[in-house]
C-alpha positions as CSV (number, residue, x, y, z in Angstrom):
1,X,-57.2,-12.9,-15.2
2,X,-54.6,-11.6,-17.4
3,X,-52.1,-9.2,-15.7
4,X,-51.3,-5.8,-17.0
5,X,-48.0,-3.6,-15.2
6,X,-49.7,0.1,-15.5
7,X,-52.6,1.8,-14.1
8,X,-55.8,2.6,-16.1
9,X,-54.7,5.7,-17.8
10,X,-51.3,4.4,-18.6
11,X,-53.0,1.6,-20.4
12,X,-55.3,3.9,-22.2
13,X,-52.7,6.6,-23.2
14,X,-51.0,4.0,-25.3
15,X,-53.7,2.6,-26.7
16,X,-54.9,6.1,-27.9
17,X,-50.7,6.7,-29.1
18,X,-51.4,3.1,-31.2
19,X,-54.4,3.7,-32.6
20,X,-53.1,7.1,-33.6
21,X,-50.2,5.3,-34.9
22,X,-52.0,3.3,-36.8
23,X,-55.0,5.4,-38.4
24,X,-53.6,8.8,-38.8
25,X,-51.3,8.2,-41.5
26,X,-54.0,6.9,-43.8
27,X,-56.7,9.3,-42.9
28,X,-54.2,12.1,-43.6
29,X,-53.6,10.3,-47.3
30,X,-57.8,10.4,-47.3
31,X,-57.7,13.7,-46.5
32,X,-55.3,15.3,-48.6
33,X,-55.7,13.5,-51.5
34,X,-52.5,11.9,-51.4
35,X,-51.4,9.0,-54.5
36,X,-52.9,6.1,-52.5
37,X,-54.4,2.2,-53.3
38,X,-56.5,0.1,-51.1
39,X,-53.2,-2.1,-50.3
40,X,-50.7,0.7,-49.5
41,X,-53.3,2.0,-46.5
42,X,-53.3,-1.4,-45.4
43,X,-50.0,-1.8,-45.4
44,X,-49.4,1.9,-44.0
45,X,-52.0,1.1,-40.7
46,X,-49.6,-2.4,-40.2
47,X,-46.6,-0.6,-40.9
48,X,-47.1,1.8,-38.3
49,X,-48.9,0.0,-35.9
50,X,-45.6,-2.0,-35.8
51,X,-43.3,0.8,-35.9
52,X,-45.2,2.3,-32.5
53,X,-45.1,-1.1,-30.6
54,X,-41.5,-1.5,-31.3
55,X,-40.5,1.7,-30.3
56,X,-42.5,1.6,-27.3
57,X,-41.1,-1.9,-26.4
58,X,-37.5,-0.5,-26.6
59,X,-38.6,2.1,-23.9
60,X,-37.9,5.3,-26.6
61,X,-41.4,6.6,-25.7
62,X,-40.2,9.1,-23.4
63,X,-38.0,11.0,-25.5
64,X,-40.6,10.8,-28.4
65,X,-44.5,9.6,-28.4
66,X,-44.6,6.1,-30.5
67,X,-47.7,7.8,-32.6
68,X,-45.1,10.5,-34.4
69,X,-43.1,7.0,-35.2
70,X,-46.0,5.5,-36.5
71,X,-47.4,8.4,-38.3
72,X,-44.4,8.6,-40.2
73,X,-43.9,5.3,-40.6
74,X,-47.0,4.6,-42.3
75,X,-46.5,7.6,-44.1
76,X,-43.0,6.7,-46.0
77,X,-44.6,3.1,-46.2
78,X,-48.0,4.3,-48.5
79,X,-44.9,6.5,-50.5
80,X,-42.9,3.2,-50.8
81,X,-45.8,1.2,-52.0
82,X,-47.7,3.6,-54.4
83,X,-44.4,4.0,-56.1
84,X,-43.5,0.5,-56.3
85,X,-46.9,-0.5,-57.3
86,X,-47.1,2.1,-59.7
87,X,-43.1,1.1,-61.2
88,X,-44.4,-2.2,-61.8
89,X,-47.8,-1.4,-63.5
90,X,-45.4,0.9,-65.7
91,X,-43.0,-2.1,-66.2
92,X,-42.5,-3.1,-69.9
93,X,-42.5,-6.9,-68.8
94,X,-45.6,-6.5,-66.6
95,X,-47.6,-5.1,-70.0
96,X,-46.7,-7.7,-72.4
């Protein structure tokens, strides 16, 4: 059996803070209609799925929930993207 430190609702807490982390920044881009692509929400849900578990590992949790991290995480990540991915489309060498 695998062995988990936390009870049952410790354990489902943080899975509800990661998923949150995870899905919430790209259902808010849905949602409002935000500059998007199919790769920037992916890289937005990994972005801030990673964000959450690192700041969750370094024990910052209690002075802020890992899911705010993630949220905006993934949300400056889609930004990063679309704009990168959009500075290259509108690249002189890329359209030759």
């Amino acid at each position: 059996s695998v062995g988990v430190n936390g009870s049952v609702v410790s354990i489902a807490l943080s899975s509800v803070s990661l998923m949150g982390a995870g899905l919430a920044a790209p259902v808010m881009i849905k949602i409002m209609r935000w500059p998007h692509s199919a790769f920037s929400l992916l890289t937005a849900i990994g972005c801030g799925l990673i964000a959450a578990a690192t700041w969750k590992y370094l024990g910052l949790s209690a002075s802020l929930n890992e899911a705010g991290i993630g949220i905006v995480a993934g949300l400056a990540t889609n930004w990063l993207t679309v704009r990168a991915l959009t500075f290259t489309a509108l690249s002189p060498a890329v359209r030759r």
